[in-house]
C-alpha positions in Angstrom: 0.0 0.0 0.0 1.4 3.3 -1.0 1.7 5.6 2.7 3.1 9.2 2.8 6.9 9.2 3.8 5.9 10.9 7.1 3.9 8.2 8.4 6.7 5.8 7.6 9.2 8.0 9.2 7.2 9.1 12.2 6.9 5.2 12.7 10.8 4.9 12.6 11.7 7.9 15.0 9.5 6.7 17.4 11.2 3.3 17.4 14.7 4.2 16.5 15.4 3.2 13.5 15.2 4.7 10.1 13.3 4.2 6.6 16.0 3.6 3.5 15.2 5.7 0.5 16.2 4.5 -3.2 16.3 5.8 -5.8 15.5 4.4 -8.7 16.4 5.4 -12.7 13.8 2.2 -14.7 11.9 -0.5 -14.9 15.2 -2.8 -13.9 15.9 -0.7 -10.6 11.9 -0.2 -9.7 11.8 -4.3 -10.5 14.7 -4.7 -7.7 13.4 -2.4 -5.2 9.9 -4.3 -5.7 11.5 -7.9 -5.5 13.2 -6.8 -2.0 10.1 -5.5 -0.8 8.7 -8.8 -1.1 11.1 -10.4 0.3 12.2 -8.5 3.2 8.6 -7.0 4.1 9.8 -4.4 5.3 8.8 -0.7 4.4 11.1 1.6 2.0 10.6 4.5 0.2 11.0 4.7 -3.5 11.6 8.4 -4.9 12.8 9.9 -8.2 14.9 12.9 -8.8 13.4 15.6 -11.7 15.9 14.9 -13.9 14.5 10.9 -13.9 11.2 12.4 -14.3 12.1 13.8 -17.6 13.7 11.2 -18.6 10.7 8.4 -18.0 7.9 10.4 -18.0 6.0 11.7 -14.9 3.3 9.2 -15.1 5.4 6.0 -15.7 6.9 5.7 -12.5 4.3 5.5 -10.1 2.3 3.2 -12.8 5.0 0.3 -12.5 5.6 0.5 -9.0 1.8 -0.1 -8.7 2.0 -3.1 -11.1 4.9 -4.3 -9.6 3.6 -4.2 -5.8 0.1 -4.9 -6.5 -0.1 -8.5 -5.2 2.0 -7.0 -1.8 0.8 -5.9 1.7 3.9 -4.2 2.8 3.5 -0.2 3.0 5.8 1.5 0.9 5.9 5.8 -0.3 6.8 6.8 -3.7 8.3 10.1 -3.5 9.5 13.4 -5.2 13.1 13.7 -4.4 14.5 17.4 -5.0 11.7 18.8 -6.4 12.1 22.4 -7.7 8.7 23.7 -8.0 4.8 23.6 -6.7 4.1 23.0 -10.6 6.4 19.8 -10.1 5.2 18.8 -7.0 1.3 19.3 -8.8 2.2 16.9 -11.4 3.4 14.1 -9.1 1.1 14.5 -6.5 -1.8 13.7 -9.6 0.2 10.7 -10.5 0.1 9.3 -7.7 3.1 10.0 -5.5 2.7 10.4 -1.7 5.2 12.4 -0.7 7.0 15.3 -2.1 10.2 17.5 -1.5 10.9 21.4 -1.9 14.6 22.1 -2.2 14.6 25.3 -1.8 18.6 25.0 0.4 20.5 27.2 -2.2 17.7 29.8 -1.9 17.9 32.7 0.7 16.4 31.7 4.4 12.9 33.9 3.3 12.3 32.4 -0.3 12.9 29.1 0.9 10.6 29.3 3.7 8.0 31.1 1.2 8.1 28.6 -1.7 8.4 25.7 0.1 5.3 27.1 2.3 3.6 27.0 -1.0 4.1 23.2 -1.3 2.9 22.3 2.2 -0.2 24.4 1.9 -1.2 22.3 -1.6 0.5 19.0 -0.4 -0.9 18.5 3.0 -4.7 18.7 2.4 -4.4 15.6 0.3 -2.4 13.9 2.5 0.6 13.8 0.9 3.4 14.5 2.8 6.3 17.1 2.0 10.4 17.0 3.0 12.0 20.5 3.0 15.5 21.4 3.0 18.4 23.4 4.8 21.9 23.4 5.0 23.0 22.3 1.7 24.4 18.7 0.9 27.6 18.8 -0.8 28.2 16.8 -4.3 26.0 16.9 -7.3 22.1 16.4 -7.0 21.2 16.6 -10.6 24.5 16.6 -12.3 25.1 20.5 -13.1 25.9 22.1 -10.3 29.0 21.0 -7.7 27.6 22.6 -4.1 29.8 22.7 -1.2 28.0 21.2 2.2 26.6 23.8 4.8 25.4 22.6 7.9 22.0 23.7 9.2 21.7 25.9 12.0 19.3 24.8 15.0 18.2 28.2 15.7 16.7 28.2 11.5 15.7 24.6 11.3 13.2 25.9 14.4 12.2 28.5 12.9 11.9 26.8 9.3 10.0 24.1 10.8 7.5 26.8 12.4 6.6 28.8 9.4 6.5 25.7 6.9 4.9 22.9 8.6 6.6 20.7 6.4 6.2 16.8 7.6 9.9 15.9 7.4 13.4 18.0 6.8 16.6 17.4 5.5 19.4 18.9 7.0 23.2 19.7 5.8 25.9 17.9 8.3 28.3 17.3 6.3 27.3 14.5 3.8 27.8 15.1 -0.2 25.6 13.5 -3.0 27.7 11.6 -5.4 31.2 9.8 -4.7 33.1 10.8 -1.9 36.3 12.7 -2.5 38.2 11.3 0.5 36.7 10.7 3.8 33.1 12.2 4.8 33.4 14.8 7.7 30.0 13.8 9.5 28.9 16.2 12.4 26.7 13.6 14.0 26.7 16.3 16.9 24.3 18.5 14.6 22.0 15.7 14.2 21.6 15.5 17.9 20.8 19.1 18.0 18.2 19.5 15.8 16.5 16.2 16.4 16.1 17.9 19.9 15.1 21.1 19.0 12.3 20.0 16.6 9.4 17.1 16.1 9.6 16.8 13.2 11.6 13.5 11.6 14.9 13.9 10.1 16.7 13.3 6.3 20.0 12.4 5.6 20.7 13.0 2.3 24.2 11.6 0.2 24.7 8.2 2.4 26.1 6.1 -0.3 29.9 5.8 0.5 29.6 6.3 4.5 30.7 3.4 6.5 27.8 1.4 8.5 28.9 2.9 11.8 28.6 6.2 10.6 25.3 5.4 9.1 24.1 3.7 12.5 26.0 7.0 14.6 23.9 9.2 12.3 20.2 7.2 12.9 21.4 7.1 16.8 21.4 10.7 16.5 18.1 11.3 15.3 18.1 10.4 11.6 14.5 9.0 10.5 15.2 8.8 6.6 17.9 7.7 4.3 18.8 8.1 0.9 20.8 6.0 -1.4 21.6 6.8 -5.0 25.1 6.8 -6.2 25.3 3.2 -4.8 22.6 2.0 -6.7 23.7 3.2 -10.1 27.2 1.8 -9.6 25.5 -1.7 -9.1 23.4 -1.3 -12.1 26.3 -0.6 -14.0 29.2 -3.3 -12.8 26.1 -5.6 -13.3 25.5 -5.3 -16.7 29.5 -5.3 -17.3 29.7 -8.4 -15.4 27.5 -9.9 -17.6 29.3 -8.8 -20.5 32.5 -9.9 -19.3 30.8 -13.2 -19.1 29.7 -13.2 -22.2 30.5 -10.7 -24.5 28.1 -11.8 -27.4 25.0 -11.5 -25.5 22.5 -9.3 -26.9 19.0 -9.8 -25.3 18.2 -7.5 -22.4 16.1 -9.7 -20.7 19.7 -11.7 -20.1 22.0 -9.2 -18.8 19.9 -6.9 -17.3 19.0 -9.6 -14.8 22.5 -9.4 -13.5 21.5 -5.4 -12.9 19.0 -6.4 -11.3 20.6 -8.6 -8.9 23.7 -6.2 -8.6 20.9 -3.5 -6.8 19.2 -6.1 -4.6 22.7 -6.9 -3.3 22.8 -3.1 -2.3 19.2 -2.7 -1.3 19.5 -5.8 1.6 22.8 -4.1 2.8 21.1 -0.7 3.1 17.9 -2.1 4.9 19.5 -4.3 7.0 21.6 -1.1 8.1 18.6 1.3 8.7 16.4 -1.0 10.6 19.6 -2.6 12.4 19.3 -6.1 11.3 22.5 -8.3 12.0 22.6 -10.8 9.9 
């Protein structure tokens, strides 16, 4: 059943652990997500970045995740990740996704707050929840722009919180979307902060490439949501050239896109297992 992100995450911070988000690019990495789903039963959320949107097609998304989950009982939220606009946000929200974001973190303080205000007061009437952002994660989001990390002040996630009512926020402590360029400076201290200040359920964006402990440190701290992208992709990839390396005359998709396939579930069981603390 598709849920709004907050319910998920409110579920999470209550218990102390925290909802993995993936991302996924096509039908291969929605068909892995949905075959871990069904074997982990646990829930995840699945999101999609604008630029994925464009590529896919709004619409398409949603629709396979729906086919793909229909015989399943196991909540799950699909999910606008770095939206840029309420006419964005519109468009998902009609196509069925239950949870957007407003990333409005290289914006001044007062537009953020405005714009993404703009996006709770549409959102939240139809139950949809909506992530904001402040501080700025590091790395690339979309692929154009190369934005150093700023970490979000307590005194302005308070205050952010108060005039946007958004359901869940994402905050800047260091981490960097992308691969790492050395080793990730995570202010875990922050986390604690905030997560203190505010009731509302935190989002750690950029967590492919940190170590489990920091990933564990991080959802200790406060942490209710986290993403993984960069990860993902890389699987898809080396699968696909593992399969060529196996056999470099194979043409049919259905063949080596299977090992893709596999490549991300290895990821996705890693990344669960971390966020809901699962030894295994």
């Amino acid at each position: 059943m598709v849920v709004s992100s907050a319910r998920l995450m409110k579920k999470a911070s209550r218990e102390g652990y925290a909802i993995p988000a993936f991302n996924i690019d096509n039908l291969e990495s929605a068909i892995a997500v949905s075959e871990v789903i069904h074997e982990m039963r646990l829930p995840v959320i699945v999101q999609m970045i604008p630029r994925t949107l464009n590529y896919g097609g709004i619409a398409m998304y949603p629709a396979m995740m729906r086919e793909l989950m229909a015989d399943c009982p196991v909540d799950y939220a699909l999910h606008l990740d770095h939206g840029n606009s309420l006419a964005l946000a519109q468009k998902c929200i009609a196509s069925g996704f239950s949870s957007v974001m407003f990333d409005g973190s290289a914006m001044s303080f007062e537009d953020n707050v405005r714009l993404t205000k703009e996006v709770t007061d549409y959102a939240l009437p139809m139950d949809v929840s909506v992530e904001g952002e402040l501080g700025t994660i590091g790395g690339k989001e979309e692929g154009d722009t190369d934005l150093e990390a700023t970490y979000t002040k307590v005194s302005e996630a308070t205050e952010f919180i108060r005039r946007t009512n958004v359901s869940t926020l994402a905050i800047g402590v260091g981490t960097a979307h992308g691969v790492y360029k050395g080793e990730p400076k995570i202010n875990v201290q922050r986390i604690k902060e905030i997560h203190e200040a505010i009731p509302t359920p935190l989002v750690l964006h950029g967590a492919s490439g940190l170590s489990d402990e920091v990933v564990r440190a991080c959802i200790e701290a406060g942490i209710s949501k986290i993403n993984f992208a960069t990860e993902l992709r890389q699987a898809y990839t080396n699968g696909i050239k593992a399969e060529f390396a196996k056999d470099p005359e194979v043409f049919d998709p259905k063949i080596y896109m299977r090992g893709a396939i596999d490549e991300i579930k290895k990821v996705l069981r890693a990344k669960i297992n971390i966020c809901y603390g699962i030894n295994e």
